[in-house]
N, C-alpha and C positions, 0 to 999 in steps of 0.2 A: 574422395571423401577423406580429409585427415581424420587422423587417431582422436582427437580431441572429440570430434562429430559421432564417429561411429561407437567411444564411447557413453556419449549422452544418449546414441539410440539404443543401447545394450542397457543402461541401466535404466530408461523407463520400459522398456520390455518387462525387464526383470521385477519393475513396480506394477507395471500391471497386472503381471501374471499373478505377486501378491495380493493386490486389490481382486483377483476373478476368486483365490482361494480362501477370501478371507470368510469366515461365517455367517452368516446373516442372521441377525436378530430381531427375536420377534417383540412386537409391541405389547405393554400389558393385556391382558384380556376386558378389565377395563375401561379402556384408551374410548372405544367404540361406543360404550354405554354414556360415558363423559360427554363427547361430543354431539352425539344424539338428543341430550336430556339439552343440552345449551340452545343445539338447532331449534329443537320442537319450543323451547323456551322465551326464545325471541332475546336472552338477553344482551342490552347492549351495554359493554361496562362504559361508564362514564368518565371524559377525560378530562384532567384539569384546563382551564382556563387557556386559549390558544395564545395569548396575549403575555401570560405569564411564562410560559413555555419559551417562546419567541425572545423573552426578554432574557431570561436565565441563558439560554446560548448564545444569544450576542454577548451577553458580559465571558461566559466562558471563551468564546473563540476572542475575546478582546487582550482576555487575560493570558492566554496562551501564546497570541503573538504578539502580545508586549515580552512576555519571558523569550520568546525566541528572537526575539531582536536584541534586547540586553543578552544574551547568549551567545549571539553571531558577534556583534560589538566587543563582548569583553574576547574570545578567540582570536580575532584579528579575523576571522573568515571574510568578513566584507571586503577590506583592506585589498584580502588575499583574490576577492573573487575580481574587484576592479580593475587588478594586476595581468589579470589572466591574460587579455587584450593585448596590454605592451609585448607578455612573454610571446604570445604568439607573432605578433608585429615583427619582434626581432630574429624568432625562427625563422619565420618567412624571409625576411634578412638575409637572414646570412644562409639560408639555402640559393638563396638567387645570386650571391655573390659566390658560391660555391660554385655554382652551375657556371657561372660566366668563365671561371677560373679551368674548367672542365673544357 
């Protein structure tokens, strides 16, 4: 086991061992009366409209990856990520002409 290993096991040791000491707290007193008076109640709260819901997060996840494309675009990240291919292409390259050279 390298040093790097055996450190990740020593420091969740040492997170658990905080996690077993830590105190545990108690819920309102109450928490139980709340929850009881709902059961026996029956109440069910009322949700808005599925239709309306459904529409508001398609525009949100629309809007969110129109901003993350103009974001990747104005970066160069795309640019950079189509590149990745050649770079590797050419590593590959020139490890085999290295090797042959070996």
């Amino acid at each position: 086991m390298n040093p790097k290993q055996q450190e990740d096991i020593r420091l969740t040791q040492y997170l658990n061992k905080l996690l077993d000491e830590l105190p545990l707290n108690e819920p309102s007193p109450l928490l139980t009366d709340r929850i009881m008076r709902a059961v026996q109640a029956d109440e069910i709260p009322v949700q808005p409209n599925n239709s309306q819901v459904h529409r508001r997060k398609a525009w949100v996840n629309g809007l969110v990856a129109t901003a993350a494309t103009v974001l990747l675009f104005q970066l160069g990240v795309i640019h950079k990520i189509m590149n990745i291919d050649m770079g590797i292409h050419q590593l590959t390259t020139y490890i085999q002409h290295l090797s042959e050279l070996l």
